[in-house]
C-alpha positions as CSV (number, residue, x, y, z in Angstrom):
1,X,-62.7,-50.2,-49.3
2,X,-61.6,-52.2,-46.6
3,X,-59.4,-54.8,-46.5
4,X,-60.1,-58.4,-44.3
5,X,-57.1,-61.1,-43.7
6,X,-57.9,-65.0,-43.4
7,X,-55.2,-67.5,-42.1
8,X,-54.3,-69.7,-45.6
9,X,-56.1,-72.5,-45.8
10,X,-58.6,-72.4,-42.7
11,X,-61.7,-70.7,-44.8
12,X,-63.4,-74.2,-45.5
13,X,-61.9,-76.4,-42.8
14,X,-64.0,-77.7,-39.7
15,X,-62.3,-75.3,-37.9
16,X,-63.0,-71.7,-36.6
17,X,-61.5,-69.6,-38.5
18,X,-60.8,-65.7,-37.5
19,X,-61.3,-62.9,-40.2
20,X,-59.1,-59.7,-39.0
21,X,-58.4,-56.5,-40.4
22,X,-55.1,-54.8,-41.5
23,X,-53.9,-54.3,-38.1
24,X,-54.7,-58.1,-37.0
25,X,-57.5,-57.0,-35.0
26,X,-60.3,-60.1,-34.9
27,X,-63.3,-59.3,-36.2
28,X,-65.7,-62.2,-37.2
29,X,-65.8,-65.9,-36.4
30,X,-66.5,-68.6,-38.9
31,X,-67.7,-71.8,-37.5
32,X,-69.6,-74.5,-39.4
33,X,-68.6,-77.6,-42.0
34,X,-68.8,-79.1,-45.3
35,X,-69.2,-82.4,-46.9
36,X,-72.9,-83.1,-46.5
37,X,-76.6,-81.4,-47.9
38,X,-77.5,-79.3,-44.9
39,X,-74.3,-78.2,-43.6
40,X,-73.6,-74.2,-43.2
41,X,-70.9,-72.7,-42.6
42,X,-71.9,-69.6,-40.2
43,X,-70.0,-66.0,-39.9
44,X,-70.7,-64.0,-36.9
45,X,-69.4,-61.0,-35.1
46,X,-67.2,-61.7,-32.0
47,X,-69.9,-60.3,-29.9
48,X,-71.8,-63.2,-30.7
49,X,-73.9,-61.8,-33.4
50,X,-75.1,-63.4,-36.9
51,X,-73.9,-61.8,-39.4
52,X,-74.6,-64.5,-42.6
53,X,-74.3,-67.9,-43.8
54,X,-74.4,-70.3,-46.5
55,X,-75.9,-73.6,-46.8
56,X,-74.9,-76.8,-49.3
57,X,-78.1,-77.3,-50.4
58,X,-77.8,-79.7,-53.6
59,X,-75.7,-81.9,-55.5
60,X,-78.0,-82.9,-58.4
61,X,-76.4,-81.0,-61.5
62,X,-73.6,-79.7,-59.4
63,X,-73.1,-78.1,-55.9
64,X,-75.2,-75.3,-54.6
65,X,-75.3,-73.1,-52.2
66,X,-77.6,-70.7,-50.6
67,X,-76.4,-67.6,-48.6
68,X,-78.5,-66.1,-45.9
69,X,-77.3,-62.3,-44.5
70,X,-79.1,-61.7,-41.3
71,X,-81.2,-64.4,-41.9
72,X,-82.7,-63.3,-45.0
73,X,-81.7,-65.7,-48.4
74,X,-80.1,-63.1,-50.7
75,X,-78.8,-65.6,-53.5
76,X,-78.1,-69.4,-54.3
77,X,-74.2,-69.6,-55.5
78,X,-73.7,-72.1,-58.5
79,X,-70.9,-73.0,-60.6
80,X,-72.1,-72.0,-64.4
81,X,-68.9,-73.5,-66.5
82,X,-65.7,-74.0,-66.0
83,X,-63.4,-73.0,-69.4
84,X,-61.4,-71.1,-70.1
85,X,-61.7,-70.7,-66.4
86,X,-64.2,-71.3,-63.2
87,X,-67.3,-68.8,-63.8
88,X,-69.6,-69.0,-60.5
89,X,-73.1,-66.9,-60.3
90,X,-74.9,-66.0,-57.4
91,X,-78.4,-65.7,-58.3
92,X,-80.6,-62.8,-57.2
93,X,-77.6,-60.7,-56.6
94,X,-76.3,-61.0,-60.2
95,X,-73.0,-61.4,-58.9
96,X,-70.1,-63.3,-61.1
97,X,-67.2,-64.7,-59.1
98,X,-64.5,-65.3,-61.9
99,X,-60.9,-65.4,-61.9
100,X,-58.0,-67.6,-61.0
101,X,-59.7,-70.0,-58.8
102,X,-56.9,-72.3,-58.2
103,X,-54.4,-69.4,-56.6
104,X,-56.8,-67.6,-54.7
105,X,-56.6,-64.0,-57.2
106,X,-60.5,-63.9,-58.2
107,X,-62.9,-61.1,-57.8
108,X,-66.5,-60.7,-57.3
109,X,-68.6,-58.3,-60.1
110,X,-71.9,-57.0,-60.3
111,X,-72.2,-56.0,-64.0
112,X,-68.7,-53.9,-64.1
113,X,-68.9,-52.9,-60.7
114,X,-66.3,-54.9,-58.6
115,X,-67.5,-56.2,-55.4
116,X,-64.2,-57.6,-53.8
117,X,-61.4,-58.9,-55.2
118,X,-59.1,-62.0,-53.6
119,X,-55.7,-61.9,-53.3
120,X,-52.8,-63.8,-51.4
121,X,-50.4,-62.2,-49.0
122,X,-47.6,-63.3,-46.7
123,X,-47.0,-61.9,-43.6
124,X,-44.9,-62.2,-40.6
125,X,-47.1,-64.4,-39.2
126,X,-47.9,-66.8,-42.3
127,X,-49.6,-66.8,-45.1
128,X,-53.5,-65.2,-45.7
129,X,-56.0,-64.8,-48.1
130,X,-56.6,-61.3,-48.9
131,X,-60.0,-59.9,-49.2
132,X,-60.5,-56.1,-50.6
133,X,-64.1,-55.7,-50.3
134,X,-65.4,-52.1,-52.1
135,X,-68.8,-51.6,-49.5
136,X,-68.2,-52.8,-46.2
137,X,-71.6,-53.9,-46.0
138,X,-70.9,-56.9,-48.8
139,X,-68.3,-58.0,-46.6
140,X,-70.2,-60.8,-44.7
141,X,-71.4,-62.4,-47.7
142,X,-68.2,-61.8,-49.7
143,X,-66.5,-63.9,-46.9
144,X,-69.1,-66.9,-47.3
145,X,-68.7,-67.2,-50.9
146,X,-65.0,-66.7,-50.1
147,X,-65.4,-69.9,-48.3
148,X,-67.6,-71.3,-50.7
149,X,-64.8,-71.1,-53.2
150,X,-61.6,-72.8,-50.9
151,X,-64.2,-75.8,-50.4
152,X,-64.7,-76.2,-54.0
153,X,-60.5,-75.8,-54.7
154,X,-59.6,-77.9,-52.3
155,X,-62.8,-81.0,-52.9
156,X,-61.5,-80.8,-56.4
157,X,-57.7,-81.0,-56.0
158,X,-58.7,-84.6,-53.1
159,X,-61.2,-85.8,-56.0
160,X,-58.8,-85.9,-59.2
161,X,-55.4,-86.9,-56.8
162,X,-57.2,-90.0,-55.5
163,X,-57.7,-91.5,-59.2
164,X,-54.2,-90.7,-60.2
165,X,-52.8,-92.4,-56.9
166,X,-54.3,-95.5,-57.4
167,X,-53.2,-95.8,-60.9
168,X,-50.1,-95.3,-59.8
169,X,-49.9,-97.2,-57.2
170,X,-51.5,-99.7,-59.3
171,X,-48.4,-99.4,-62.3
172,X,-45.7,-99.9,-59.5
173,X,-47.5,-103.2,-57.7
């Protein structure tokens, strides 16, 4: 099991974003963006290889994604319902993300077998998202859908706080 640490907040930003280890050494590069069908968010090794991605690929009946690992598509990540609690499925892996969504403490199962879980942590030099990924090999794809997840989070928190500003900005004028 190894563990991989992601600044808070920079997994779905159009931003690079470093993944390090325990000791804060760098070990992968995100780069991409979201917002649009097409756009991929890519993870690669610092020495310039591709390791995986994953592509918005639809927004008829709900956001989807597909996730490539060295450039073979190995599933198509969907939200399947959302009470009492987010349930996402990545098809042709039979993975189930499920958990606390909103405060980053999820985990990723195939059938009982966990996959990685998600956790938060502070350290001396901020706050990061956790990662505790069982096979090291997952670890690529783990961190796509990891990023898959913050975008979701944070589209929905800026979705539902625009309706409630204007009412209330529309109360007060």
């Amino acid at each position: 099991m190894s563990e991989f640490f992601i600044q808070d907040k920079q997994l779905s930003k159009i931003t690079r974003t470093i993944v390090k280890d325990e000791k804060g050494k760098s070990l992968f590069l995100m780069v991409g963006r979201w917002g649009t069908k097409g756009d991929a968010l890519s993870l690669y090794c610092l020495n310039g290889e591709l390791l995986a991605s994953i592509k918005q690929i639809s927004f008829t009946f709900g956001t989807r994604f597909e996730i490539y690992k060295d450039f073979e598509k190995v599933g198509t990540l969907q939200k399947i319902f959302n009470w009492p609690g987010d349930f996402y499925y990545i098809q042709q892996l039979h993975w189930a993300v499920h958990g606390d969504i909103y405060h980053h403490r999820y985990g990723i199962h195939h059938f009982n077998k966990k996959i990685m879980e998600m956790d938060k942590a502070t350290l001396l030099t901020g706050d990061y998202y956790v990662l505790n990924v069982t096979d090291d090999q997952d670890a690529p794809v783990c961190i796509c859908i990891a990023a898959v997840m913050d975008y979701w989070l944070y589209n929905r928190q800026k979705k539902s706080d625009h309706p409630l500003e204007l009412r209330l900005h529309n109360e007060t004028s």
